[in-house]
C-alpha positions as CSV (number, residue, x, y, z in Angstrom):
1,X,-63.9,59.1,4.0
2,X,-64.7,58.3,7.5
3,X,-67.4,60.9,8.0
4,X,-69.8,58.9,6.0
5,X,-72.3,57.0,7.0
6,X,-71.0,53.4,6.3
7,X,-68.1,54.0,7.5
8,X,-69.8,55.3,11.5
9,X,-71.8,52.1,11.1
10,X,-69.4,50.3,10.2
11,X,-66.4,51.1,12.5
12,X,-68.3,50.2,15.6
13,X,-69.4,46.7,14.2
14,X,-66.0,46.0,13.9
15,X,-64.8,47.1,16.8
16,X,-67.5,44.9,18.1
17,X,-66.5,41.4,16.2
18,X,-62.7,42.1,17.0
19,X,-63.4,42.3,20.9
20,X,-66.1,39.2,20.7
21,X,-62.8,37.8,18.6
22,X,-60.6,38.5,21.4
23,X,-62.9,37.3,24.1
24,X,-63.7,33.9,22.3
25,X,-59.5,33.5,21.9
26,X,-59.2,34.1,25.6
27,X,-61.3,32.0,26.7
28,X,-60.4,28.7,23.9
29,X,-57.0,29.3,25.2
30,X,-57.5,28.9,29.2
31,X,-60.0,25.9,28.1
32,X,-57.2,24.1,26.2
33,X,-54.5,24.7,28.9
34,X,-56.7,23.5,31.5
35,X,-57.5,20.6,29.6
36,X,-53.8,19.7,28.9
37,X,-53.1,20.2,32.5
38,X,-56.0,18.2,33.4
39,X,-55.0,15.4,31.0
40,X,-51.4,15.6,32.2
41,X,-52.3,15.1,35.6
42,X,-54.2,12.4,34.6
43,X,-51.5,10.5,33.2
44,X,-48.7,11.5,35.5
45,X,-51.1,10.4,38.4
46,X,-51.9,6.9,36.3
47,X,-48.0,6.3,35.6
48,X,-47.1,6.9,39.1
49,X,-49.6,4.1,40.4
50,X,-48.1,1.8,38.0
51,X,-45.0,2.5,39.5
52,X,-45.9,2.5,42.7
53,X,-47.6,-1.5,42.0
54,X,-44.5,-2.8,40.4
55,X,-42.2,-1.3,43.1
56,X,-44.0,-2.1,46.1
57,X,-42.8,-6.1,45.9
58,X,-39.3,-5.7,45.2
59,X,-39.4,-2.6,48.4
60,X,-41.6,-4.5,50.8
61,X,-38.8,-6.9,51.0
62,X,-35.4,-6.1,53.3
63,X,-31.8,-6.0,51.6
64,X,-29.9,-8.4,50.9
65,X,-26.6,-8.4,52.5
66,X,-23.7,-8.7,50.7
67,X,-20.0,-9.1,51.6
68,X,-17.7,-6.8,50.0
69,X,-15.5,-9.6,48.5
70,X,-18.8,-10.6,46.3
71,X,-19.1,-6.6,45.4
72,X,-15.8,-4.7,45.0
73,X,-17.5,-1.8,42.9
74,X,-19.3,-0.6,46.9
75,X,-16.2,-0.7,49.2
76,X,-16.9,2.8,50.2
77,X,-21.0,2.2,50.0
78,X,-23.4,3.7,48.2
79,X,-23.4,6.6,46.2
80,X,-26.3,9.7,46.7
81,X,-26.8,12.2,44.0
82,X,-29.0,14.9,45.6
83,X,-31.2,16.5,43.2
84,X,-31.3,20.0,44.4
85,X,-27.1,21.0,43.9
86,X,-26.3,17.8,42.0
87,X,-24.1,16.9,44.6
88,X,-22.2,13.5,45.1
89,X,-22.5,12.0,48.2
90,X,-20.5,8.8,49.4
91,X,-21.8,6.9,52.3
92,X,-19.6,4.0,54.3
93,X,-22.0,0.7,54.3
94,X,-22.0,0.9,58.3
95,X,-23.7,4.0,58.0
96,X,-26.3,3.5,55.1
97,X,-29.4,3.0,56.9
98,X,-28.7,5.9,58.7
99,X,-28.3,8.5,55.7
């Protein structure tokens, strides 16, 4: 059956349109991940300069001091959570602006 002919004409033809196949995959595939990424970037880049306009007002201006009688809830000071170990970190108010 695969001594004919067709079939040695056939077989390499193919093996020919399932490797142009492959190729073609490859290639849409690393075009529509770098277009996602691309377009990611895009809006993570746009999102953070909103943020970055709406904060800067409200962080431009010094803290407000408050005396602990008008805020119970920080009588030890403020509270960290550091991202990496998801640790808790209390800080007394005298030392918050250096932390």
């Amino acid at each position: 059956m695969f001594n004919s002919i067709r079939w040695r004409i056939a077989i390499p033809y193919i093996l020919l349109i399932l490797a142009v196949m492959l190729a073609l995959g490859l290639i849409l595939a690393n075009f529509l991940r770098q277009n996602y990424l691309s377009q990611l970037e895009h809006e993570l880049s746009s999102n953070a300069y909103l943020l970055a306009e709406a904060l800067e007002a409200p962080l431009s201006q010094p803290p407000a001091a408050q005396a602990p009688a008008q805020c119970p809830h920080r009588s030890v000071g403020p509270t960290y959570i550091s991202p990496i170990s998801s640790l808790v970190l209390l800080a007394y108010a005298s030392d918050f602006h250096t932390v």
